[in-house]
C-alpha positions in Angstrom: 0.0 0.0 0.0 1.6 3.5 -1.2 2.6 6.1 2.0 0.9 9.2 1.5 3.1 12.1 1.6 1.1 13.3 4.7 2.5 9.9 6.9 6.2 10.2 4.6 6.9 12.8 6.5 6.7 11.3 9.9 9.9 8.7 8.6 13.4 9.3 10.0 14.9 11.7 7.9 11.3 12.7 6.2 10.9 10.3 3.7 11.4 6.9 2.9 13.9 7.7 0.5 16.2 9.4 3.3 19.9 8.5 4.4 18.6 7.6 8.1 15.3 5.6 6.4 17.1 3.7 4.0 20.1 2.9 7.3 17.7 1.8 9.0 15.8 -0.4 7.0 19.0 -1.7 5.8 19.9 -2.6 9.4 16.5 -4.7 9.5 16.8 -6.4 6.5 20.6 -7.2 7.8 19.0 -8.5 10.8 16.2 -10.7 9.2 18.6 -12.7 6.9 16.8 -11.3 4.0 13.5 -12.7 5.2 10.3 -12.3 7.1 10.4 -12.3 10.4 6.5 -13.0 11.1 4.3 -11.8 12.9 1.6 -13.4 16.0 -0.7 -14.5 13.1 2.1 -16.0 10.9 5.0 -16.7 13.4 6.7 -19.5 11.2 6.7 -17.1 8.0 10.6 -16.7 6.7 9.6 -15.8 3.1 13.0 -14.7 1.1 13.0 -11.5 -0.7 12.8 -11.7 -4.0 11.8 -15.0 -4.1 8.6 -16.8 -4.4 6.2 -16.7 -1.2 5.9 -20.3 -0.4 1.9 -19.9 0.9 0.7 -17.2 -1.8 3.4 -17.6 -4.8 3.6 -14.0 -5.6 7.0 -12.0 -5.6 8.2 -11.1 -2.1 9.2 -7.8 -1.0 10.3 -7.1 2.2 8.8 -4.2 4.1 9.6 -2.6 7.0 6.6 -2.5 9.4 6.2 -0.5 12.7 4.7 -2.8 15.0 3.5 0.0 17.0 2.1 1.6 14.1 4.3 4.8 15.2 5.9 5.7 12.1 8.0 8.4 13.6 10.5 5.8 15.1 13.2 4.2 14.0 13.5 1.6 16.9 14.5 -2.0 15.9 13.0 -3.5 18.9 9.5 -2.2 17.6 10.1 -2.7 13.5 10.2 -6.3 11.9 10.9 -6.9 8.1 7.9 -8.4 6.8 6.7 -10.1 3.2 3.5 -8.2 2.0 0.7 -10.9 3.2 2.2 -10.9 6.8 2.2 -6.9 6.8 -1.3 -6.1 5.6 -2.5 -9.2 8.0 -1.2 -6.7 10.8 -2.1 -4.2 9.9 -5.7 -4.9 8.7 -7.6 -4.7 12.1 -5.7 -0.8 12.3 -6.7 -0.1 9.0 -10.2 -1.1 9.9 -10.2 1.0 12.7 -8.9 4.0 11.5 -12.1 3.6 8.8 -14.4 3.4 11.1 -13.3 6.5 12.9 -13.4 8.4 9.7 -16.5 6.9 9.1 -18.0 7.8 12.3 -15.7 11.3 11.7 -18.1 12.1 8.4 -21.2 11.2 9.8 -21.2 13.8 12.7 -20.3 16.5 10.1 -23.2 15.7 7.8 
């Protein structure tokens, strides 16, 4: 899922694309082997990047996720390198909330 520009400028450094971002992630990816490191739903998950995911078969590229879902951090101990299906199955019941308050947001202005 693309990062607006409004939650790019919460990274380290301002942007994804910065010196201290791109450290950083380097430093995770370093620290993963290259792989995903899971999450509570998908603890066993060690999908390679650039490989084939062995449950979905797509192309794997590793993201960064803030567990927290405090993007203004770069904190190891509260980032994990993830494939895509383990990062959007985190961060789907967020997403949902963050609907439903904007949902809840637009009704009180109508």
């Amino acid at each position: 899922m693309p990062i607006s520009a409004e939650k790019m400028k919460r990274y380290p450094g301002g942007s994804i694309r910065s010196k201290e971002w791109l450290k950083f992630r380097g430093e995770l990816l370093a620290r993963s082997g290259d792989c995903c490191e899971g999450t509570p739903q998908h603890p066993e998950c060690r999908a390679v990047n650039g490989k084939l995911h062995p449950e979905t078969g797509g192309k794997v590229v590793l993201t960064i996720a803030h567990m927290d879902h405090d993007e203004t951090h770069a904190d190891p101990a509260r980032c994990r390198a993830l494939c895509q299906r383990c990062h959007n199955h985190w961060d789907a019941p967020f997403r949902a909330q963050n609907r439903a308050a904007k949902r809840a947001a637009a009704e009180v202005r109508v």
